[in-house]
C-alpha positions as CSV (number, residue, x, y, z in Angstrom):
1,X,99.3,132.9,134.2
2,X,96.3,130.6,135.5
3,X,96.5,127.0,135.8
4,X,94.6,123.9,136.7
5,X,95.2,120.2,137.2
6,X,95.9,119.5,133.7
7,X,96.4,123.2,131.9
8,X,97.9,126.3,131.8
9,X,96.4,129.6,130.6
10,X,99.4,132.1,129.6
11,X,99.4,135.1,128.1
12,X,101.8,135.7,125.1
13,X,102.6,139.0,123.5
14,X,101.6,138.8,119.6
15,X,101.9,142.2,117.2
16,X,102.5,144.5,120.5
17,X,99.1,142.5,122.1
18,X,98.6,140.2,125.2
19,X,96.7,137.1,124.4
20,X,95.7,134.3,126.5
21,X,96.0,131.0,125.3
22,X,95.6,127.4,126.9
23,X,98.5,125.0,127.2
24,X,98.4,121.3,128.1
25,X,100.6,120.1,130.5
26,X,101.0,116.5,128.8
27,X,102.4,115.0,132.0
28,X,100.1,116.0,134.4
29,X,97.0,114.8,131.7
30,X,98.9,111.9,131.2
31,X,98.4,110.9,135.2
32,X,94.9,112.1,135.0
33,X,94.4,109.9,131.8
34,X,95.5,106.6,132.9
35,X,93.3,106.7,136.2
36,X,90.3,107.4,134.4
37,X,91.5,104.8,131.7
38,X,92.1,102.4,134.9
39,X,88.1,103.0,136.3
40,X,87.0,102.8,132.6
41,X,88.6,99.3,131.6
42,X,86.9,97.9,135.3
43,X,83.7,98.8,133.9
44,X,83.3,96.9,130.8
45,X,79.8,95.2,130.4
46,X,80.2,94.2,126.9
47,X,81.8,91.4,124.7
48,X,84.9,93.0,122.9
49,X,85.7,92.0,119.2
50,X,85.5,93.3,115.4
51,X,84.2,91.5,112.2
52,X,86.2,91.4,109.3
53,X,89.8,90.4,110.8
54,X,91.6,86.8,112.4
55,X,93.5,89.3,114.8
56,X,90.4,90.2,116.8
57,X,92.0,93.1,119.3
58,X,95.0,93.4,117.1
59,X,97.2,95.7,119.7
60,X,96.6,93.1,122.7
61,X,97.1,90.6,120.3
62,X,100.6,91.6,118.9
63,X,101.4,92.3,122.1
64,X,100.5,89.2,124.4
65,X,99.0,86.3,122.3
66,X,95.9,86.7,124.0
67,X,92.8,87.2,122.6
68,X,90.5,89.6,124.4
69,X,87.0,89.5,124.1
70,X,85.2,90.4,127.2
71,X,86.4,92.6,130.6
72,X,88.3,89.3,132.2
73,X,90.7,89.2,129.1
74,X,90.8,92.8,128.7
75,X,91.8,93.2,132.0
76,X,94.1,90.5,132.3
77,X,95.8,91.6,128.8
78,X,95.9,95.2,130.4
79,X,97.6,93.6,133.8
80,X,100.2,92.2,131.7
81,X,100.6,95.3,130.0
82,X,101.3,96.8,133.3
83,X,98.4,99.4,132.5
84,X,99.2,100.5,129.1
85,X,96.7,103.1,127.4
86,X,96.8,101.4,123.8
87,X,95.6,98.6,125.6
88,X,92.4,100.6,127.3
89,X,92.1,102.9,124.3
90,X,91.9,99.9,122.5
91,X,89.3,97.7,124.6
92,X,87.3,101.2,125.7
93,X,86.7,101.7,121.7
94,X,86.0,98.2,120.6
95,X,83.2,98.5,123.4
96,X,81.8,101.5,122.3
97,X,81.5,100.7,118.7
98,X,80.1,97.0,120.0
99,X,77.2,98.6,121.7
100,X,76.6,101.9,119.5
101,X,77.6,100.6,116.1
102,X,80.2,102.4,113.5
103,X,79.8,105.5,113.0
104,X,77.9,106.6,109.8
105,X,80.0,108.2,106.6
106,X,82.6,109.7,106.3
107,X,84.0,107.9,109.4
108,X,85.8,104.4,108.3
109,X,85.8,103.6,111.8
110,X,87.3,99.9,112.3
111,X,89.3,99.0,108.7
112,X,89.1,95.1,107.8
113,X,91.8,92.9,107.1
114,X,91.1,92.9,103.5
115,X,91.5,96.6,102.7
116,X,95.2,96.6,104.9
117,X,96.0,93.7,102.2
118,X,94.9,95.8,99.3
119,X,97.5,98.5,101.0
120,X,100.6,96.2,101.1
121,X,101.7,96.4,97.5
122,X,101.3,100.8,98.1
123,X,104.1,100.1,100.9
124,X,106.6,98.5,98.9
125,X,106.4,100.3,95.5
126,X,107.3,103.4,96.7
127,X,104.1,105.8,96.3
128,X,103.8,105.3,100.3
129,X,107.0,106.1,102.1
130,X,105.7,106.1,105.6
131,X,101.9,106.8,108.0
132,X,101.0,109.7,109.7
133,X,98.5,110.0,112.5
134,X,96.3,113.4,113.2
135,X,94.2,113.9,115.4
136,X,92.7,117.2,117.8
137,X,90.7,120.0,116.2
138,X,92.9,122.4,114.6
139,X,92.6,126.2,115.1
140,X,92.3,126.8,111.3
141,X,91.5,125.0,108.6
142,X,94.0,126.5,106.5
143,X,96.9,125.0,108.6
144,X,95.1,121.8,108.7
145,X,94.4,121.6,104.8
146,X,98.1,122.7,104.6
147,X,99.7,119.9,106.7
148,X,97.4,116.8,104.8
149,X,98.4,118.4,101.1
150,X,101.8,118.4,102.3
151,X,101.8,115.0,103.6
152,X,100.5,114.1,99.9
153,X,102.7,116.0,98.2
154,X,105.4,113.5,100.2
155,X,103.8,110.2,99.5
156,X,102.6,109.6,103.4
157,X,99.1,107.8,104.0
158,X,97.7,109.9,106.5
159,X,95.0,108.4,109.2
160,X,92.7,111.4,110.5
161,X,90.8,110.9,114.0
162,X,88.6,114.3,115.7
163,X,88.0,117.7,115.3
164,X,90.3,117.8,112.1
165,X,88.2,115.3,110.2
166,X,85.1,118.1,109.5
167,X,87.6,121.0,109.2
168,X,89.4,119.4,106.7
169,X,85.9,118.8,104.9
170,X,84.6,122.3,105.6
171,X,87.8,123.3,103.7
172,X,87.1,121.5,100.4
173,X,89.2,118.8,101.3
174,X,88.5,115.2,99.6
175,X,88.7,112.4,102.1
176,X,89.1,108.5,101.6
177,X,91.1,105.8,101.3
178,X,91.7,107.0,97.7
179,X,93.1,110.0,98.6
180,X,95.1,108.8,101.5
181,X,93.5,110.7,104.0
182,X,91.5,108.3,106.0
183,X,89.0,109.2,108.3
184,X,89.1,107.6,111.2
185,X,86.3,108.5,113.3
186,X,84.7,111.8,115.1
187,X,86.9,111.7,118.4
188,X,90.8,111.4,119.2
189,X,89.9,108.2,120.6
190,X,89.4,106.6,116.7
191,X,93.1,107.0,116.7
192,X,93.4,103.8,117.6
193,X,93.1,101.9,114.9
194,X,96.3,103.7,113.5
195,X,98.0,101.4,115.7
196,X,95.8,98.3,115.3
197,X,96.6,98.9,111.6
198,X,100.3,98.9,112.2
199,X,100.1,96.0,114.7
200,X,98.1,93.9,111.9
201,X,100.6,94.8,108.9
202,X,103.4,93.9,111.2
203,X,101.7,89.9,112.0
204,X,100.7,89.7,108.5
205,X,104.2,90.7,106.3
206,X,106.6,91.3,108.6
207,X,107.1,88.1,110.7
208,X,106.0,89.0,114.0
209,X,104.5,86.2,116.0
210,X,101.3,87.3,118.2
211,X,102.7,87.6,122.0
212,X,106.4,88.7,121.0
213,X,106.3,92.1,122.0
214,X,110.0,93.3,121.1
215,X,109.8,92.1,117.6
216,X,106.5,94.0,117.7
217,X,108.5,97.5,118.8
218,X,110.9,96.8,117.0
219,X,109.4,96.6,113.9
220,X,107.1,99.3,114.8
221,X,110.3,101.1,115.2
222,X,112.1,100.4,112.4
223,X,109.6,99.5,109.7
224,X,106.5,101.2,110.1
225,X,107.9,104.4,109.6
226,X,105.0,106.5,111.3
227,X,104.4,110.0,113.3
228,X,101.8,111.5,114.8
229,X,100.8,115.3,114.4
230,X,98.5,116.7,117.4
231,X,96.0,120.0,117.4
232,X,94.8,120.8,120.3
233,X,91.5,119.5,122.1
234,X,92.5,116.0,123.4
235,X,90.9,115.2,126.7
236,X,93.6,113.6,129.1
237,X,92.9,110.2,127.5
238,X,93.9,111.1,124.4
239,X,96.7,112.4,125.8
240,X,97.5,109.2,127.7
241,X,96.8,106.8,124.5
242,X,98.9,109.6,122.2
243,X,101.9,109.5,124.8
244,X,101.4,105.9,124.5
245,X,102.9,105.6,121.3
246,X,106.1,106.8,121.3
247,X,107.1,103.6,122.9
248,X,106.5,102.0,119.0
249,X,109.0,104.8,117.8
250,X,106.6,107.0,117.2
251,X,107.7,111.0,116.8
252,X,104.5,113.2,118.5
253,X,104.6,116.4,117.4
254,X,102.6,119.2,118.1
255,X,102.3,123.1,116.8
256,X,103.1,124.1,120.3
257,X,99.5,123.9,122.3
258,X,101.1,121.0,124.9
259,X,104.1,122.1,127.0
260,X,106.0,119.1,128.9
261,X,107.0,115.2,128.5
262,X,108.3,114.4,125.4
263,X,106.3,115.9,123.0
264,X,108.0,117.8,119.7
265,X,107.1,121.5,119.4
266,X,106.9,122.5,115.6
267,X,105.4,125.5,113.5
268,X,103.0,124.3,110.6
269,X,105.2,124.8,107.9
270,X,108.0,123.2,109.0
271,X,105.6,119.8,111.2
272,X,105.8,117.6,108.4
273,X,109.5,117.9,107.5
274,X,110.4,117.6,110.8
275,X,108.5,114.2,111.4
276,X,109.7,112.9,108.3
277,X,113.6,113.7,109.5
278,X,113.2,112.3,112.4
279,X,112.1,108.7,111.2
280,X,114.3,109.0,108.2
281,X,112.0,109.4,105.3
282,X,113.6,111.2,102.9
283,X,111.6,112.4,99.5
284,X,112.4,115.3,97.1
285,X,108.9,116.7,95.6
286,X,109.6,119.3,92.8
287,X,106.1,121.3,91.9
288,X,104.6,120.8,88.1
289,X,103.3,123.8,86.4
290,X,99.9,122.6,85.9
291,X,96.7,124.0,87.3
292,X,96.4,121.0,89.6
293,X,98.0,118.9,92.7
294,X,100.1,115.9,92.0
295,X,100.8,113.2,94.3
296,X,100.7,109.6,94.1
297,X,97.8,110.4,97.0
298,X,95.6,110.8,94.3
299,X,96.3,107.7,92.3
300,X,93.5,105.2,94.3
301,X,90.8,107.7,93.2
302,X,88.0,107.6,90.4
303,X,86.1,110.0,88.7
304,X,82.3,109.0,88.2
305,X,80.3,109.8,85.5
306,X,78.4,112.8,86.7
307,X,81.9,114.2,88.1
308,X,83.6,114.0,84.8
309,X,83.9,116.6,81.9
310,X,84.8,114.6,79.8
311,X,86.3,111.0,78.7
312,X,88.6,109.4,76.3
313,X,88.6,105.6,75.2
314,X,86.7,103.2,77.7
315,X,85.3,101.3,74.7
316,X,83.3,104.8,73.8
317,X,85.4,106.1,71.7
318,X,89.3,104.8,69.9
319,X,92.0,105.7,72.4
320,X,95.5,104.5,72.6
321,X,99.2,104.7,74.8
322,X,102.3,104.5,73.1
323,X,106.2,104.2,74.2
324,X,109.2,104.3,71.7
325,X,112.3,105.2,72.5
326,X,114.4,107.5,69.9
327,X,117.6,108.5,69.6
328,X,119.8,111.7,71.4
329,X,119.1,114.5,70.0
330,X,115.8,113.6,68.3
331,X,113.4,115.1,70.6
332,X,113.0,118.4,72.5
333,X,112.9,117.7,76.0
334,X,109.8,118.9,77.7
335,X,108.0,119.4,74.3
336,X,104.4,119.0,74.6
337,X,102.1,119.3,71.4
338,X,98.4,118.6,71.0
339,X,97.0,117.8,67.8
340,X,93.4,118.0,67.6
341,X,90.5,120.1,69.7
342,X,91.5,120.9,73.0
343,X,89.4,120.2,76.3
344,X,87.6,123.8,76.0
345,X,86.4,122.7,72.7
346,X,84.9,119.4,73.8
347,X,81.1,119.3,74.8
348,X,80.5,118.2,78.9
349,X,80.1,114.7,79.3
350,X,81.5,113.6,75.6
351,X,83.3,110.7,75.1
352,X,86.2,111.9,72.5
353,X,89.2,109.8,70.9
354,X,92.7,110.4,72.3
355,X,96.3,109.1,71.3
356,X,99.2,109.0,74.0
357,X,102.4,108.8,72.2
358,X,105.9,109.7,74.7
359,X,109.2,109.7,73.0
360,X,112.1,109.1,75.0
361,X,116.3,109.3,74.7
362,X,118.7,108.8,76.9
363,X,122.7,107.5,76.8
364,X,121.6,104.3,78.5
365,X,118.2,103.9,76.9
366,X,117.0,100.8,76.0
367,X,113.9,99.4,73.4
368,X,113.9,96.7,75.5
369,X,112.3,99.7,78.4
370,X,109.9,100.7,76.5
371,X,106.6,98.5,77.9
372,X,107.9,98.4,81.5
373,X,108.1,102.5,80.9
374,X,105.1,102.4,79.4
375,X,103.2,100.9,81.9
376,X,104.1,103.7,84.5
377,X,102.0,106.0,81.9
378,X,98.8,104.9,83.9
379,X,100.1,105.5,86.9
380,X,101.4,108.9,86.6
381,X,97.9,109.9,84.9
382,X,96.5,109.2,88.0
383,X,98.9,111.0,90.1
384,X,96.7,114.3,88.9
385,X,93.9,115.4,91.3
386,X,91.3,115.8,88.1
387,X,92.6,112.8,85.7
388,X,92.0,109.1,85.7
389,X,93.5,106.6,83.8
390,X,93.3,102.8,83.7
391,X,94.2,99.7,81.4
392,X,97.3,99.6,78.4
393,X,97.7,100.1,75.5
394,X,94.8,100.4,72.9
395,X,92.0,99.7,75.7
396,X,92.5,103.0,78.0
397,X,89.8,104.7,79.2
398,X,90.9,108.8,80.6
399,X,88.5,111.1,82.2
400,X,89.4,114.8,83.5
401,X,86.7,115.9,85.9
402,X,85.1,118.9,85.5
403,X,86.6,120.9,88.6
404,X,90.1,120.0,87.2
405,X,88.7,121.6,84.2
406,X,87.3,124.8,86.1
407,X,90.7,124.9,87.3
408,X,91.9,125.4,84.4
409,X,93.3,121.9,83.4
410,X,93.6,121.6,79.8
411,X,94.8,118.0,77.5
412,X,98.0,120.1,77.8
413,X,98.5,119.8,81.0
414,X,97.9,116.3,81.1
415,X,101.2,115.6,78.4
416,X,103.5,118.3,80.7
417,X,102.5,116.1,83.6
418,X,103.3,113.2,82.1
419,X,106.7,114.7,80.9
420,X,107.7,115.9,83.8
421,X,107.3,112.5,86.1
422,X,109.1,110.4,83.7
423,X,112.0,113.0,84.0
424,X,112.2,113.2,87.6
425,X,111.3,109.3,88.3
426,X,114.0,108.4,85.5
427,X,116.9,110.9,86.0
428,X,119.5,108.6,85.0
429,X,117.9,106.9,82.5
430,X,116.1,109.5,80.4
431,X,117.8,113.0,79.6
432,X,114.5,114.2,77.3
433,X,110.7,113.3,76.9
434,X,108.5,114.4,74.8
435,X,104.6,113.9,74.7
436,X,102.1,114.3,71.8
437,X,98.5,114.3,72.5
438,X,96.2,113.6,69.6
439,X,92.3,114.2,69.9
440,X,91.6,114.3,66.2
441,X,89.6,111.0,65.0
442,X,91.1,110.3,62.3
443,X,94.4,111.2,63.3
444,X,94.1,109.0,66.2
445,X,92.6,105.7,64.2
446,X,96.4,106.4,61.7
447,X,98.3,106.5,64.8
448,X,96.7,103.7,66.7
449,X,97.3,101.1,63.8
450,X,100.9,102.2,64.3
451,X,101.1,101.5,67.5
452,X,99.1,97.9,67.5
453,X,101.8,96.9,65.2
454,X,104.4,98.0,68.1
455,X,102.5,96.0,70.8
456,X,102.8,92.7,68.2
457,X,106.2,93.0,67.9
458,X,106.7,93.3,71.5
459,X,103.9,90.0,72.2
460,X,106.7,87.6,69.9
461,X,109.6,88.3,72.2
462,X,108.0,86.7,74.9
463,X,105.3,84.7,73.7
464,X,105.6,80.8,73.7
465,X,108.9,81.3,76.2
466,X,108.5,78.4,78.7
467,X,110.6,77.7,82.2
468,X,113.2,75.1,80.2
469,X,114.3,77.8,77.6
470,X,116.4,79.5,80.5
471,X,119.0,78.9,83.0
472,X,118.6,82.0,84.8
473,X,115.1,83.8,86.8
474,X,114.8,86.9,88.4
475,X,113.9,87.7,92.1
476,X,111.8,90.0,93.4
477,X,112.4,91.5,96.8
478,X,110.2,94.7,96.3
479,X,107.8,93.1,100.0
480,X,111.2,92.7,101.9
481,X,110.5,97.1,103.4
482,X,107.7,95.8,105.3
483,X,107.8,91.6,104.6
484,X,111.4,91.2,105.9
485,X,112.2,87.4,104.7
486,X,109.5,87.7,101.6
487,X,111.0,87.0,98.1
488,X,109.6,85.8,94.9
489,X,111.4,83.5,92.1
490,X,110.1,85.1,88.6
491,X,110.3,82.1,86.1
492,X,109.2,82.9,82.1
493,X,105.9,80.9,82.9
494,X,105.3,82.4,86.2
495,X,105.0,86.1,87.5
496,X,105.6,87.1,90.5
497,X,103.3,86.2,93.2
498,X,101.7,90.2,92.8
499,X,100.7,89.5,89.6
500,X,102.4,92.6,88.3
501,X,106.4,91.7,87.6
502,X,106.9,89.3,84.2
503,X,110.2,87.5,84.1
504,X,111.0,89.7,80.8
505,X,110.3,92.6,83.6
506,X,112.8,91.6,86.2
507,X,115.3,90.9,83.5
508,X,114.8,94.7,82.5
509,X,114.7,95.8,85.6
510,X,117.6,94.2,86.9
511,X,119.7,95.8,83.5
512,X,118.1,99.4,84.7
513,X,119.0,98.4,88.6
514,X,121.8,96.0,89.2
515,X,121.6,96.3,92.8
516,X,117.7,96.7,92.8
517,X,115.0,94.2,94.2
518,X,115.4,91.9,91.0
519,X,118.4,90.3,91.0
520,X,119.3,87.3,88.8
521,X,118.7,83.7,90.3
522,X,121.0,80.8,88.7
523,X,118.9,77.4,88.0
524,X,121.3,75.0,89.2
525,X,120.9,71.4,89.0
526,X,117.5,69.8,88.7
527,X,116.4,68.3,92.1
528,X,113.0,67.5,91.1
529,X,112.1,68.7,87.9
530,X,108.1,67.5,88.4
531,X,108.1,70.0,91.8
532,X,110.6,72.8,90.1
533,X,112.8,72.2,93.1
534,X,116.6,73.5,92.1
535,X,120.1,73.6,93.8
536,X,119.8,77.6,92.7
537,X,117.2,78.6,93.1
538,X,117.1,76.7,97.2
539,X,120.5,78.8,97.6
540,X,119.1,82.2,96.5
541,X,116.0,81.4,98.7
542,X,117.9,80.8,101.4
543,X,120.2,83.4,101.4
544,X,117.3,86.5,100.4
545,X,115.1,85.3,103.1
546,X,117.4,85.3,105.6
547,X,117.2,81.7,106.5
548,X,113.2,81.4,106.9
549,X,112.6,80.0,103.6
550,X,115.4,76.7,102.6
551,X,113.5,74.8,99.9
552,X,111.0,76.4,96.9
553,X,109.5,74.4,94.7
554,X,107.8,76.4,91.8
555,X,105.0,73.9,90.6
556,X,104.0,72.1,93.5
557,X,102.0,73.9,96.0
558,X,102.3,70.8,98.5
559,X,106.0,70.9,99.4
């Protein structure tokens, strides 16, 4: 065994044979770290500060109330902070990027506040259940690739920051915000912003007031339900800033190239589980038998023109969805039947008519399900690596791309994918699905007048419903897993404040979920009737946001 300040070479017996490997002592880096973090932070020349956010160094922010923009708030801020590394990391990087600029592509670098908003409505609806950090350069690609399809597969967002980011790319892997594998930037150091992201989502939605720094752990902690994963190749810095954050909660975990402190020792195939366990994210992910990857990972991605084999409806050619619910016994569950040319008989780059028509049964089905299931058509579409879906009803547009299709991914696979998710997301509500995909044109036109009657007959339920023609609205408390006192009233006239949850959808929702996050709220007597202010509704309010919120009035913006 050799060994330095910081490392350790040892020798380990593998297949009968002595090899020498390196192993980071993380407590003796750590010391290293912080003083060269300490002469760093003393050296600052330049103003400090990002566009595109109101929580300018968002980590010394949370933390302290204190906004830091040059080396006299930095170091005051890092004072306070009695030396922290997320505190230097932070400063160091928001100097570096200040004088040399963001990196260019595929690096995100810095992430404005706008995009984290965009993320918010991914963090309640359940196709993200929790943030992963990686960074270090992995030995392989393979194990790399392995890990970040895994953490798809299991419905984490997954931040990237060093060596990993171009071995990931090397391998074929897609990177982007759209597949949840976010590039960070080309050193440890971007890592960061992981935390800066976290600090920001927990001042914008989850009630933490700059400065207060225990309601900032704890609902880092609690809330933000976020690991880290290491490869080796961290410089003691990294390791100081990495180490940094277990105070937030943070699990580190590491395939076994760091020996010492606190840090979790894992093999590959067993990392991801084990971080998940260990901040309580639990997720069953059962594989489809198509010829490509299914995750919710995929569902912010498009498919361009010249990366698409071919389209379906998008105004180019007639192209439909349909819902109906049947009785037991009607329909084979799992049965999957394409009328009309299949994908290999379809010319590259053709537009061609398609017809989505899932029937459904189940003991506790009911017709009034069928849009609000119908609906989760599009986003199961794009849970496929190759397809894209988007709009309802009898304006979809669908592409496959063409490496889905060199796969091997046929319309086919497309119906057994959609089969498959509505029995696994609905156990208790569906016990068989079945999907029939029509691509013949004339086929499809027959079928589609069928269905625009369906979507009529649905539009007079609700239409011309106003506010007065109820006593009873639905809440919506979907924002409460990372907004803790957030709740919406859902009135006839008024959705919820997403835009995406109708009153006629809570009331469904609640029948499907009794003790979901749309419950019934009670009118009461009229208070104001001009401002919509009811005895009700203010108890509900009260009550579901924890005491933050006493009085709502739903037509006055004002009071």
């Amino acid at each position: 065994m050799w060994c330095s300040i910081t490392k350790l070479y040892v020798f380990l017996r593998n297949n009968g044979k002595l090899e020498g490997i390196f192993i980071t002592d993380v407590e003796m880096a750590k010391i290293a770290g912080e003083k060269t973090l300490n002469n760093k932070i003393a050296a600052i020349t330049s103003s400090l500060g990002y566009d595109e956010t109101a929580y300018h160094l968002a980590i010394s922010y949370a933390l302290t109330g204190i906004v830091v923009s040059d080396r006299a708030t930095a170091e005051d801020v890092y004072t306070r902070m009695n030396h922290n590394p997320l505190i230097a990391s932070e400063c160091l990087l928001a100097e570096k990027t200040a004088v040399e600029g963001k990196e260019p592509a595929p690096y995100t670098g810095f992430i404005g506040d706008t995009v984290i908003r965009k993320l918010g409505y991914s963090l309640v609806d359940g196709s993200i259940l929790g943030l992963a950090l990686i960074v270090g350069t992995p030995k392989s690609a393979g194990s790399a690739a392995a890990i970040c399809r895994e953490l798809q597969e299991k419905y984490m967002l997954t931040f990237l920051a060093g060596g990993v980011i171009p071995s990931l790319s090397e391998g074929g892997i897609r990177l982007g915000l759209e597949y949840r594998l976010i590039p960070l930037g080309s050193t440890p150091a971007y890592g960061v912003h992981f935390v800066d992201i976290i600090a920001r989502v927990a001042m914008m939605f989850g009630g933490v007031t700059p400065g207060d720094t225990h309601r900032l752990l704890t609902y880092a902690a609690e809330r933000a339900k976020a690991m880290v994963i290491v490869f080796p190749g961290l410089s003691d810095e990294d390791i100081a800033f990495v180490d940094a954050m277990r105070v937030l909660g943070f699990p580190i975990l590491t395939l076994g190239d760091y020996t010492g402190g606190e840090w979790i020792s894992s093999l590959s195939d067993d990392i991801v589980h084990k971080g998940m366990d260990l901040k309580g994210i639990r997720v069953t992910v059962t594989a489809i038998p198509i010829p490509m990857a299914c995750s919710p990972a995929f569902e912010g991605k498009s498919i361009r023109k010249e990366e698409m084999f071919a389209e379906f409806g998008g105004g180019r050619s007639p192209a439909f969805e349909l819902l109906r619910m049947r009785n037991v016994g009607e329909i084979e569950d799992g049965k999957v039947t394409v009328i009309g040319p299949e994908i290999d008989a379809m010319q590259k780059g053709s537009s061609n008519p398609l017809g989505i028509i899932i029937e459904v049964a189940g003991k506790t089905m009911k017709k009034d399900y069928e849009p609000v299931l119908e609906r989760r058509i599009h986003n199961f579409v794009n849970y496929g690596e190759g397809s894209w879906h988007v709009a309802q009803r009898d304006i979809i547009w669908v592409r496959i791309s063409k490496e889905a299709v060199a796969k091997g991914v046929k319309i086919e696979h497309i119906g057994k994918l959609l089969a498959s998710k509505f029995r696994m997301d609905f156990p208790n509500l569906l016990d068989a699905v079945s999907v029939t995909l029509i691509t013949d044109k004339e086929k499809v036109l027959a079928a589609k007048k069928q269905a625009e009657q369906v979507y009529e007959e649905r539009d007079a339920r609700i239409r011309g419903m106003h506010d007065g023609d109820v006593n009873t609205y639905y809440s919506c408390t979907l924002c409460q897993t990372f907004a803790p006192n957030h709740v919406c009233v859902i009135t006839p006239e008024r959705p919820a404040l997403c835009g995406a949850i109708s009153w006629l959808d809570g009331k469904i929702a609640y029948e499907m979920s009794p003790s979901g996050a749309n419950q019934p709220v009670e009118k009461g007597s009229v208070i104001n009737a001009q401002n919509g202010e009811f005895e009700g509704v203010n108890r509900f309010i009260k009550r579901a946001s924890h005491g933050e919120v006493e009085r709502c009035s739903l037509y006055s913006v004002m009071e």
